[in-house]
C-alpha positions in Angstrom: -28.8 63.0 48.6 -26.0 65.1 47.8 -22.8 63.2 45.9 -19.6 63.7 44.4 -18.6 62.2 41.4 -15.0 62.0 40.3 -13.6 61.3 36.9 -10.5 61.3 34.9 -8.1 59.6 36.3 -6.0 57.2 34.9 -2.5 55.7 33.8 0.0 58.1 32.3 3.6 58.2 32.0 6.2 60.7 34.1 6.2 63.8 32.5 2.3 63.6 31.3 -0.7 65.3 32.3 -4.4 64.5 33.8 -7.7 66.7 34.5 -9.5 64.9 37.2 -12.9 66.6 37.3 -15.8 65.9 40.1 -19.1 66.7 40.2 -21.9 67.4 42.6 -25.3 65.7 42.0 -28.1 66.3 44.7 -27.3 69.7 46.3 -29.5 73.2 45.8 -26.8 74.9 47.5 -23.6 76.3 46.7 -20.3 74.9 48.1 -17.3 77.8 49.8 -14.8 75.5 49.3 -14.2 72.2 47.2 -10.5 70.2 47.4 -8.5 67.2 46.6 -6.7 65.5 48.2 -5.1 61.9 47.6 -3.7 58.9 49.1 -0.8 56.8 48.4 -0.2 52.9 49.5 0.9 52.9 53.3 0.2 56.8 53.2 -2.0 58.7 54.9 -4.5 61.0 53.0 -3.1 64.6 52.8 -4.4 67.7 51.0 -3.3 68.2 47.2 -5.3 71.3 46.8 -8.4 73.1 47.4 -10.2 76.3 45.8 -12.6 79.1 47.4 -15.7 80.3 45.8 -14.5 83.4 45.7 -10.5 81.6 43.9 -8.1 81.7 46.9 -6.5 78.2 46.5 -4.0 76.5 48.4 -1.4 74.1 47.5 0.4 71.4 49.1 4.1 72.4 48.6 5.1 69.0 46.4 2.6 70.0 43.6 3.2 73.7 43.5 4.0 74.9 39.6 2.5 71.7 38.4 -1.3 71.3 39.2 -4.0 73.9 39.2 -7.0 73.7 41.3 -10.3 75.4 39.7 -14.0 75.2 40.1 -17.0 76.0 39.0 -19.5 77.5 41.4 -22.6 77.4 39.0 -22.1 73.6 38.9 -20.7 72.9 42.1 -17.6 71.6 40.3 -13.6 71.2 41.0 -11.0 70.4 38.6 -7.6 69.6 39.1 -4.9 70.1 36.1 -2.0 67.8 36.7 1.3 68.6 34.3 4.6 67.3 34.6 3.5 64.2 37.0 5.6 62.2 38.6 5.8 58.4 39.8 5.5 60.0 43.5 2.0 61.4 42.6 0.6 57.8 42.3 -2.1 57.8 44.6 -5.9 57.2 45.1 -8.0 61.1 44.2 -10.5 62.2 45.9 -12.7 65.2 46.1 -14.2 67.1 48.9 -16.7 69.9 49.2 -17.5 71.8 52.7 -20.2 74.6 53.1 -18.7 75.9 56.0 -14.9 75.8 55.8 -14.2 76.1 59.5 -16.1 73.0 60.5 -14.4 70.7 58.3 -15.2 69.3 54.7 -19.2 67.6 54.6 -18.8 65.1 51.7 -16.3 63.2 49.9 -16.4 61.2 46.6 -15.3 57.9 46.2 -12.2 58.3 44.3 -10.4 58.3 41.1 -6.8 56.2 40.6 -3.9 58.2 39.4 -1.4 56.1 38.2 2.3 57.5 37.1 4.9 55.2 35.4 8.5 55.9 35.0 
């Protein structure tokens, strides 16, 4: 059973950083693309960022020139570098891997709390 595991999320201040990281468990086969994407109280869920195997990404326009999106094919892996956060970013994270971009991502993880206080 393939999951995804998210980690390092947290509380931080405006200004601060995180490195969400998730983690695939269960899969023999390489993902073509892995994202994040995140949702906020009363929000819907929208795309923060997403990564190719082969390192095209893709940013939602209110976190360009503050996160990077990365991954690790070997370990079926995506990481998300958040600097200079703001209280807007405060939202629930959550992972997403697809095999087959086209038809939509396969699997989600269950989500990692980013908190941002002024």
């Amino acid at each position: 059973q393939v999951q995804l595991v998210e980690s390092g999320g947290g509380l931080v201040q405006a200004g601060g950083s995180l490195r969400p990281s998730c983690v695939t468990s269960g899969s023999v086969f390489s993902f073509n693309v892995m994202g994040w994407y995140r949702q906020a109280p009363g929000k819907q869920r929208e795309l923060v960022a997403d990564v190719s195997s082969g390192g095209a990404t893709n940013y939602a326009d209110s976190v360009k020139g503050r996160f990077t999106v990365s991954m690790d094919t070997a370990r079926n892996a995506v990481y998300l570098q958040m600097n200079n956060l703001r209280t807007e970013d405060t939202a629930v994270y959550y992972c997403a891997a697809a095999f087959l971009p086209e038809t939509g991502y396969d699997y989600w993880g269950q989500g990692t709390q980013v908190t941002v206080s002024s």
